[in-house]
N, C-alpha and C positions, 0 to 999 in steps of 0.2 A: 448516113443521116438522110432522113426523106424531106420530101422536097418541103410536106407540112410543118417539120419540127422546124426547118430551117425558119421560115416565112416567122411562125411562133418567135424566135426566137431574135428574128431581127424586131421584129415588133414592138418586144420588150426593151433592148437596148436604143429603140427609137423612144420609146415611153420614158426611159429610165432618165435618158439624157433631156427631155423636154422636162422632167421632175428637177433636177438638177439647174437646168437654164430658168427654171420659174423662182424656187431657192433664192439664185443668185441673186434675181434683179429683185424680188421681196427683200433681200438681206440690203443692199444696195440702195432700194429708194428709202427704207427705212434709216439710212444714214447719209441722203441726199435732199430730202424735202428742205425744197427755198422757201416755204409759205412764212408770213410774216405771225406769229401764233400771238397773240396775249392770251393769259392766264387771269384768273378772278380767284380771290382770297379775298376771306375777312371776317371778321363774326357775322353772325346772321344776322339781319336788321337795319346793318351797315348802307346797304343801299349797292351790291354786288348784279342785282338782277337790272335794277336801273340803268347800270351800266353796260350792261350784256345788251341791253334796248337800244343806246346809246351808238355802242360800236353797231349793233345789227344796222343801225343807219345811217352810218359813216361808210357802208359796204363789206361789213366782216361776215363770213357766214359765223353765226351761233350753233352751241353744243352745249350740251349740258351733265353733267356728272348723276344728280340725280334722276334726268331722264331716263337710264340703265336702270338703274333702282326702280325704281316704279314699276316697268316695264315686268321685270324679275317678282316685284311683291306681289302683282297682280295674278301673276300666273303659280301661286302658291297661296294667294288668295288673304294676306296677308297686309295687303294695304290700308292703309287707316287716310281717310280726307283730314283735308288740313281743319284745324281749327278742333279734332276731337281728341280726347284723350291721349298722351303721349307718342300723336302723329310724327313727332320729329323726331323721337328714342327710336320709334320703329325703320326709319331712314339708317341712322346712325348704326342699330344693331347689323344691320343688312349690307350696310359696306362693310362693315370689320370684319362680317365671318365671311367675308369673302376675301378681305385683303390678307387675313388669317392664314389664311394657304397660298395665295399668291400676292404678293404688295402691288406687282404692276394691274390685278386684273381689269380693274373699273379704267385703264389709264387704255388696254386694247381695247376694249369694249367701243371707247370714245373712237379712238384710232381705225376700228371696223365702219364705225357710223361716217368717219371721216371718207373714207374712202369710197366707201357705197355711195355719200350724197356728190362723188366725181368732184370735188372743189379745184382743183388743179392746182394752179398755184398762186390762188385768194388768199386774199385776206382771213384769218380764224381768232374767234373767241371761245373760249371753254371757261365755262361758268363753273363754280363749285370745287376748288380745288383745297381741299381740308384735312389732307395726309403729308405730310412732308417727302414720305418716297414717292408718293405720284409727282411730285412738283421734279425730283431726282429724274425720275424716268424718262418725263416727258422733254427736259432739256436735252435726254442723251437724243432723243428722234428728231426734234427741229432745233437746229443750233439757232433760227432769228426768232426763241422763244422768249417772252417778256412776262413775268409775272407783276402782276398789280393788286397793289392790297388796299383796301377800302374800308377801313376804320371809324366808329364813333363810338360816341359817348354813350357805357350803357342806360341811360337814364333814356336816351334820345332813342337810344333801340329798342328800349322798354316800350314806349309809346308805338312806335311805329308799328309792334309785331304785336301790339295787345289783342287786337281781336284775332289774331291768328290764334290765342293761347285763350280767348274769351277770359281774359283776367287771370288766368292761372300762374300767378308769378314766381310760384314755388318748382312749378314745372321749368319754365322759361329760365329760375338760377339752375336746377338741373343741366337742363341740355348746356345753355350759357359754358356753363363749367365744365363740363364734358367735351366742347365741342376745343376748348382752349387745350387742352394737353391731359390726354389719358396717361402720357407715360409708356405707350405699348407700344412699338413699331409701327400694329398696324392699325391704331385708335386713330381719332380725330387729333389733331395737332394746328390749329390754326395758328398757334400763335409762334413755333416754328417757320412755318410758312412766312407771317409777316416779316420774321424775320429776316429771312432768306430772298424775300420781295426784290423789283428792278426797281420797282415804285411806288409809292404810298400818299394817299390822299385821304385825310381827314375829313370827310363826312359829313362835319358836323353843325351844320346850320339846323336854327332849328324853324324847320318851312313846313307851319300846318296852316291846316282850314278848320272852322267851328263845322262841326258838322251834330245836330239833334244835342246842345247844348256839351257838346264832347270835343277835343282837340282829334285831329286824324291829319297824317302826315297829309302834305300838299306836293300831290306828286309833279306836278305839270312845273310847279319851281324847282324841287328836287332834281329832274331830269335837265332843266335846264343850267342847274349849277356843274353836275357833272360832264354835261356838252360842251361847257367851255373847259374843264376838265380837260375830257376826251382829248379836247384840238391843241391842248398843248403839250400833252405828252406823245401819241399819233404820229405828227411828223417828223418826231426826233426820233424813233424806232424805225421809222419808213426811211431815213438816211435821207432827210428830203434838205437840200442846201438852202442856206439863207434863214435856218432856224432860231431859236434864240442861246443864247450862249446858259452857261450855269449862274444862279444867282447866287448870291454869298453864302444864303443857307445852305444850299445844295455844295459849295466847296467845304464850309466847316466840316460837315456833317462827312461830308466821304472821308475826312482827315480821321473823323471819331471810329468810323469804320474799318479804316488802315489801322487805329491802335487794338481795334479788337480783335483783331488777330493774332494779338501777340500772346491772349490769354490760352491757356493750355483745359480751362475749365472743362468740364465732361457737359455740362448741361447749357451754357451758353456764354457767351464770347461777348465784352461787353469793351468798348470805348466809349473817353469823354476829351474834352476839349472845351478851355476856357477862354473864352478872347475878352478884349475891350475894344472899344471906340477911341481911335486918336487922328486926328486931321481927318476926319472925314471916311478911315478906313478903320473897318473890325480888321483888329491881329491878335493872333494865335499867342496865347502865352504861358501854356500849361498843358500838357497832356496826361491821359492815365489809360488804363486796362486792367480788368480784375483778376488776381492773380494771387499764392498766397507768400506772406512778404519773406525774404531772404531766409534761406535754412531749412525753410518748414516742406518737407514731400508735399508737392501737389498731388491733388485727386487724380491726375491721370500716370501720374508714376505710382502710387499705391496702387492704383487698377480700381478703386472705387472711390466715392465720394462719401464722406463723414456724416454728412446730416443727413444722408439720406439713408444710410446705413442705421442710423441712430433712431430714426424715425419709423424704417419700417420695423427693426424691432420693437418698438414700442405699439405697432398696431397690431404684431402676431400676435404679442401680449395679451391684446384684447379676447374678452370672455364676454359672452351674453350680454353682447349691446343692441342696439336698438336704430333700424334706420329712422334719418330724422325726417324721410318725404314719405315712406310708404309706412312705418311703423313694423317693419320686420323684423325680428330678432334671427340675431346670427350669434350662432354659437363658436363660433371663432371665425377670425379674419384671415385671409393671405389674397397673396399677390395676384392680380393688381387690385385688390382691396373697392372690389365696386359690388353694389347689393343689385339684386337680380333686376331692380326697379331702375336702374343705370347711376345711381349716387353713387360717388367715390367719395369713402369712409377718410380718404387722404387729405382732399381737399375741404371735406366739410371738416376734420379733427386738423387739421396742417394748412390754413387758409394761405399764409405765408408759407410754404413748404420748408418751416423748420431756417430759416435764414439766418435767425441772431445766433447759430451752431455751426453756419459756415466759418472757417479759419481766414476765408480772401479777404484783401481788400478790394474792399469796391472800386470801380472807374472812376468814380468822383472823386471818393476820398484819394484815390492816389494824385487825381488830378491835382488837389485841393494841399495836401499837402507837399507836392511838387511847385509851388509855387514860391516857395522861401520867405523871400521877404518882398515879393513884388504883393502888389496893391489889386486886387480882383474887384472892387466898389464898383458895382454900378457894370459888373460884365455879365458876357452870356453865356451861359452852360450847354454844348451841345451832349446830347447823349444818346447811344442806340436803344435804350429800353428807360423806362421812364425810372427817376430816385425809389429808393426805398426811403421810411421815414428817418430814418438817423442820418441818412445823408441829406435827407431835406435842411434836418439842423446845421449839418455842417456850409451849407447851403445861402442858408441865413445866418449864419457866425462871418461869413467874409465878407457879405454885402454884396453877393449877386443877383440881380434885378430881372433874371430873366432864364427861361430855362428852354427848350427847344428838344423835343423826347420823337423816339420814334417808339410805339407800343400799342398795339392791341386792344391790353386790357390794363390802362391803367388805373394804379390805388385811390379808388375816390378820397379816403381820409388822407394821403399824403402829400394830392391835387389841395383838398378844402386847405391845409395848412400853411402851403405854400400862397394860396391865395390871399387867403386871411393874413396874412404878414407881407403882401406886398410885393409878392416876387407875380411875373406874370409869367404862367404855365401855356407852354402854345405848343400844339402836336404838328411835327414836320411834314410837310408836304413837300414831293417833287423824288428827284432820282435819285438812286440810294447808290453807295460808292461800287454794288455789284457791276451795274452798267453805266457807272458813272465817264466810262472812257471810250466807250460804244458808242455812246448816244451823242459823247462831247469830244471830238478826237483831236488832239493836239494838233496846231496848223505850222507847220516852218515857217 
C-alpha cells in the first residue's frame, strides 16, 4: 500500500469518526436542552401574540411558527398580506402539506432558528403552536417545556380580528372552524392542544377603545392584563421558592383531570367533579368520566367509534351538494370531507359532531347521577371541557349554581342557557393537573 492510499485512508477514518462524535453530541443536546421553553396555543384573536410581547419582556427570546411559513410562501411567491382574501387558509394550507410528510417539520425548522440565534440556555417562547403532534414533539426535545393556552370568547375574537378579515365573517367562521380540529394528524387542532395545555387563561375582558365611531381592541390594557398574567404563572415554571401555593380551583380542577383518565374514549377524555361549600371549605362530593355504561364495548375495544362511523357514512352518501362559503358543487364527498375553499362539509353538516349517537355517559351525568341521595344545591361543577346542552339540563335539575369549564371553544347556546337560568358559567384559569405537581411539589 503507498504511502498516498495510506494518508487517504487515515483521513477518512479521521473524518468518519469526527461525523460520528458530531451525531452523538446532536443526538445528546437534543435530549439535554435545560432551556425553560413556554408554548402558545389558542384560537386566533385570543390575544397569543400579546403574550409572546409580554414574555419577550420578561427576557424570553421569541420564535414563531408562522415565521417559517411565510419565509417558505414568499419564496414560492404565494403569500397573501394579512387583511386580503383568505390570507389565513393560505397559512393554514402550507403547514399541513408540509406536516403531511413530516409532523415534526415546522417543529425543526423552529429548533434550526433556535439554534442559529445561539440562545444557550435562556429563556424561550414559541408562538403559534396549532397541531397537537408539534406540542408531542417539542416536549420530547425540552423536558422544562410548558404549554399555555390563551382562550376567548368568540364574540370577543370577532371584534378584535375584524379588520384583519375587513368584516369578512364568513371567512373568519371558516378558518375559526378549521383551525379548532380538522380530524387529520397533520391539520390544525387547537382545541387538542388546549387540551393537552400546562395552563390556561381566559382572555376574556373586553378592553376596547372608540376609535372613528367603531370599538377596536385596547391593546396597551389588554397587555397589561396579561403581564399580571405572565408574573404569575413565570415564577412557578422557573422553580423560583416562595411562590404562591394552588388555589382551590386549580385543586378541584386537577381532581376533574385525574377522573379523565379513567375514560378509554378515542376522541377525548373528559372529567367532572361536584363539590359544595361547608364551614367555609369547598368538598368534593361527586365524581364522573365519560365512558360507556356497564356491558356495552367501548369505542376503543371495537377499534372505532359509532357516531363517527355513522356520520361519515352519511357524508359519502352525499351526491351534488353545494359548498356553503364558495358555492362549489361536489359531486361526491370523502375523507376528510373539506371543499377546495378549506370548509369541512363535517362541521358545517355535523356542527355537534353527531353527539346525541354517542352511547357514553358524559362526565357530568355520571358525576350527576353518582351522587345518590346527597344534596348538590347551590354546588360547583368543575369540568375539563365545557357541558353539552342536555347536561346543562341535568345541570339545572339539581341546583348547581355554578359551573367552572376548561374549553376552547365553548357552545354559545349552551353558555346563553345556563346563564339565562341562573347558573354562573366562569372559564378556568391557572395550572392544569398535567403540571399540577411540577409547578406545586408536595413539601414533607
Amino acid at each position: 500500500m503507498t504511502h498516498a492510499k495510506k494518508k487517504v485512508i487515515k483521513q477518512k477514518a479521521k473524518t468518519n469518526k469526527k461525523k460520528i462524535t458530531q451525531q452523538k453530541t446532536k443526538k445528546d443536546k437534543k435530549y439535554t436542552r435545560s432551556n425553560l421553553v413556554i408554548g402558545l396555543t389558542g384560537p386566533f384573536g385570543s390575544g397569543c401574540g400579546e403574550m409572546r410581547q409580554v414574555l419577550e419582556s420578561l427576557g424570553f427570546r421569541p420564535f414563531k411558527f408562522s415565521d417559517d411559513i411565510r419565509v417558505e410562501l414568499r419564496k414560492t411567491k404565494k403569500l397573501i398580506d394579512k387583511g386580503k382574501k383568505d390570507w389565513r387558509k393560505v397559512l393554514q394550507d402550507r403547514g399541513n402539506k408540509r406536516r403531511e410528510k413530516d409532523r415534526a417539520y415546522w417543529i425543526k425548522k423552529v429548533i434550526e432558528r433556535i439554534d442559529a440565534t445561539n440562545v444557550g440556555d435562556g429563556n424561550i417562547v414559541i408562538d403559534g403552536f396549532r397541531n397537537f403532534q408539534e406540542v408531542q414533539e417539542i416536549r420530547k426535545v425540552y423536558p422544562r417545556f410548558f404549554l399555555v393556552a390563551i382562550c376567548a370568547d368568540k364574540d370577543k375574537r370577532w371584534k378584535r380580528v375584524l379588520n384583519d378579515y375587513k368584516g369578512r365573517y364568513n371567512e373568519f367562521e371558516r378558518d375559526d372552524r378549521r383551525d379548532r380540529n380538522e380530524d387529520i394528524d397533520w391539520g390544525q387542532s387547537v382545541q387538542k392542544c388546549v387540551d393537552d395545555a400546562d395552563y390556561v387563561y381566559y382572555n376574556n375582558e373586553h378592553l376596547v377603545v372608540i376609535q372613528q365611531g367603531s370599538e377596536a381592541p385596547n391593546s396597551t390594557k389588554i397587555r397589561r392584563t396579561l403581564d399580571k398574567q405572565a408574573k404569575d404563572f413565570v415564577p412557578l415554571m422557573q422553580g423560583i421558592d416562595g411562590c404562591r401555593g394552588p388555589n382551590h380551583e386549580e385543586v378541584q380542577m386537577a381532581a376533574a383531570y385525574a377522573q379523565s383518565n379513567s375514560s378509554t374514549c378515542r376522541k377525548r377524555h373528559v372529567g367532572a367533579v361536584i363539590t359544595i361549600s361547608r364551614d367555609g371549605q369547598e368538598l368534593p362530593i361527586s365524581m364522573g368520566f365519560n365512558e360507556n355504561p356497564p356491558g356495552i364495548p367501548t369505542c376503543l375495544e371495537e377499534g372505532a367509534c359509532y357516531k363517527d362511523e355513522n356520520m361519515e357514512a352519511k357524508l359519502s352518501a352525499l351526491k351534488n351538494i353545494y359548498c356553503p362559503l364558495c358555492g362549489k358543487k361536489q359531486k361526491a364527498l370523502k375523507k376528510p370531507w373539506i371543499c377546495q375553499c378549506g370548509t369541512s362539509f363535517q362541521q358545517w353538516l355535523y356542527r355537534h359532531r353527531n353527539m346525541e349517537l354517542c352511547p357514553a355517559i358524559h362526565a357530568e351525568e355520571r358525576a350527576i347521577s353518582s351522587l345518590g341521595d346527597r344534596s348538590a344545591k347551590e354546588g360547583v361543577l368543575y369540568v375539563t371541557t365545557f357541558p353539552c346542552f342536555q347536561c346543562a339540563r341535568l345541570i339545572l335539575d339539581i341546583g348547581i349554581t355554578k359551573v367552572v369549564f376548561v374549553e376552547a371553544y365553548p357552545v354559545a347556546e349552551t353558555a346563553r342557557f345556563l346563564i339565562e337560568n341562573g347558573v354562573k358559567v366562569e372559564p378556568f384559569s391557572g395550572f392544569t393537573a398535567r403540571s399540577f405537581f411540577t409547578v406545586f411539589p408536595k413539601v414533607s
